[in-house]
C-alpha distance (Angstrom), angle and dihedral (degrees) to the residues before:
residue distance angle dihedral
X1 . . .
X2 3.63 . .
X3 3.72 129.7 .
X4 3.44 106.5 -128.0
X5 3.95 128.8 -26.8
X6 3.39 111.0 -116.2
X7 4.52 128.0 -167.0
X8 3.61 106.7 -143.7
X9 3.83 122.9 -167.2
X10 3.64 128.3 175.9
X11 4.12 123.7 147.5
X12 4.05 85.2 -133.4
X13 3.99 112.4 91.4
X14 3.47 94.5 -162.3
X15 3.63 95.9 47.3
X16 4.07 88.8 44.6
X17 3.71 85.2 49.3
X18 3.93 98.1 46.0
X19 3.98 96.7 53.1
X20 3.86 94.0 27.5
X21 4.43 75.5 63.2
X22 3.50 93.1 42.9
X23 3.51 99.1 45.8
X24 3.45 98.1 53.7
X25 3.54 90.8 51.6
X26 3.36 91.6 56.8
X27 4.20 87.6 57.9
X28 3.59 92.0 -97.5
X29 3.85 125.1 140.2
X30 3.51 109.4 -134.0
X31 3.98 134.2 -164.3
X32 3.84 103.2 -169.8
X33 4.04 114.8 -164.9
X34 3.41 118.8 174.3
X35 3.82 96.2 -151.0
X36 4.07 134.5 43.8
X37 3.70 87.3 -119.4
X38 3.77 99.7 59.5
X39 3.98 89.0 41.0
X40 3.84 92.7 50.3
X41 3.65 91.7 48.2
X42 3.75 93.2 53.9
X43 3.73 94.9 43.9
X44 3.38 93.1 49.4
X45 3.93 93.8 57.2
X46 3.66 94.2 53.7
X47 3.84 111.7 1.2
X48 3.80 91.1 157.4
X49 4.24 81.8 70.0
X50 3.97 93.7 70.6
X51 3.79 127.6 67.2
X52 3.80 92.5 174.0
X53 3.90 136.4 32.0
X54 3.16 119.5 -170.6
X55 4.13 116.5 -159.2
X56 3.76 141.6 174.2
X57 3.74 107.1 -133.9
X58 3.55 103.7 -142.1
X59 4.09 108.1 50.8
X60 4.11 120.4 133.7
X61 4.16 121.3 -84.5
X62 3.63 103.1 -0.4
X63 4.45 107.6 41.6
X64 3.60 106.2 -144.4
X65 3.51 98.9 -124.1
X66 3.94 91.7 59.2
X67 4.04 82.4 50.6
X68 4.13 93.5 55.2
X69 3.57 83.7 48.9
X70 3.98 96.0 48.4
X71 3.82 93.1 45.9
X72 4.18 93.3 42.3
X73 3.84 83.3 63.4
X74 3.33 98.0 54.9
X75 4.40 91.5 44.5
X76 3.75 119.3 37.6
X77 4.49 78.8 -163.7
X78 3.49 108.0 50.3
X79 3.85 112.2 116.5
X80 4.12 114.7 -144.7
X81 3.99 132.4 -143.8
X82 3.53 111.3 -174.9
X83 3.38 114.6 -169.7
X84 4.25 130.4 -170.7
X85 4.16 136.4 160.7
X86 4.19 71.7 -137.3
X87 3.78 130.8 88.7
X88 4.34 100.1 -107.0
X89 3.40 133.8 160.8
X90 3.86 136.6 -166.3
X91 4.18 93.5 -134.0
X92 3.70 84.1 116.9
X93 3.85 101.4 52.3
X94 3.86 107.3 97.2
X95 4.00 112.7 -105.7
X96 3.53 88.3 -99.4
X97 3.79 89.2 67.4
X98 3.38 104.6 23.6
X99 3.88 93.9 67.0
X100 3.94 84.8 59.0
X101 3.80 104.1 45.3
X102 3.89 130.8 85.4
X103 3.76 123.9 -173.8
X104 3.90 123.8 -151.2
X105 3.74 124.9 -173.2
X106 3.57 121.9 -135.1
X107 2.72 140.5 -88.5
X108 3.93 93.8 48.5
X109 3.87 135.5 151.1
X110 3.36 130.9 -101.3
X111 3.45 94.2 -110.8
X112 3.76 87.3 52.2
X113 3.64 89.2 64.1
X114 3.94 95.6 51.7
X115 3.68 85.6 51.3
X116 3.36 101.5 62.2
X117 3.83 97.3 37.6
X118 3.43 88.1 53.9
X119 3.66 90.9 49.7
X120 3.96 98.9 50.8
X121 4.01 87.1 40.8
X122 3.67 95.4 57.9
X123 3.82 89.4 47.6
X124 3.95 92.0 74.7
């Protein structure tokens, strides 16, 4: 049984690829999209499915951080992991979603990654 499903989007395939490989070797479900389009349309269907996303902040159309935000009002449990190569912070989220949001810079490890899902998932 998995621990904890988990919607990752990032606009790099290799990246998505990498961690989407990882993750599920850690016992993670994963839904990898490669675009905030395709991950809001799957959240929105069943949002009550994911207790983690897991986003890059800067992708084209959609910015990830304006996706967390979208998704967070439609679950009060989701977890967030933004991700970015840039400096970013979550000061701007509302306390709501701040509490539940973690940022990591890239380039991280992989360990780095389990970290901080482990972190936001043992905050429930």
């Amino acid at each position: 049984m998995a621990r904890a499903t988990v919607l990752l989007v990032d606009d790099e395939p290799s990246l998505v690829r990498l961690l989407e490989k990882f993750l599920i070797q850690r016992d993670f479900e994963v839904d990898a999209c490669l675009g905030s389009a395709e991950a809001l349309e799957k959240f929105t269907a069943t949002p009550q499915r994911y207790e983690l996303v897991i986003a890059d902040v800067n992708m084209p159309g959609l910015a990830g951080d304006d996706l967390v935000l979208l998704m967070a009002g439609m679950s009060d449990s989701v977890r967030i992991l933004l991700t970015s190569g840039l400096p970013f912070s979550t000061e701007r989220f509302p306390e709501g979603v701040r509490s539940r949001a973690v940022f990591l810079q890239k380039p991280f490890l992989p360990k780095m990654i389990i970290e901080a899902v482990e972190k936001l998932l043992r905050g429930k």
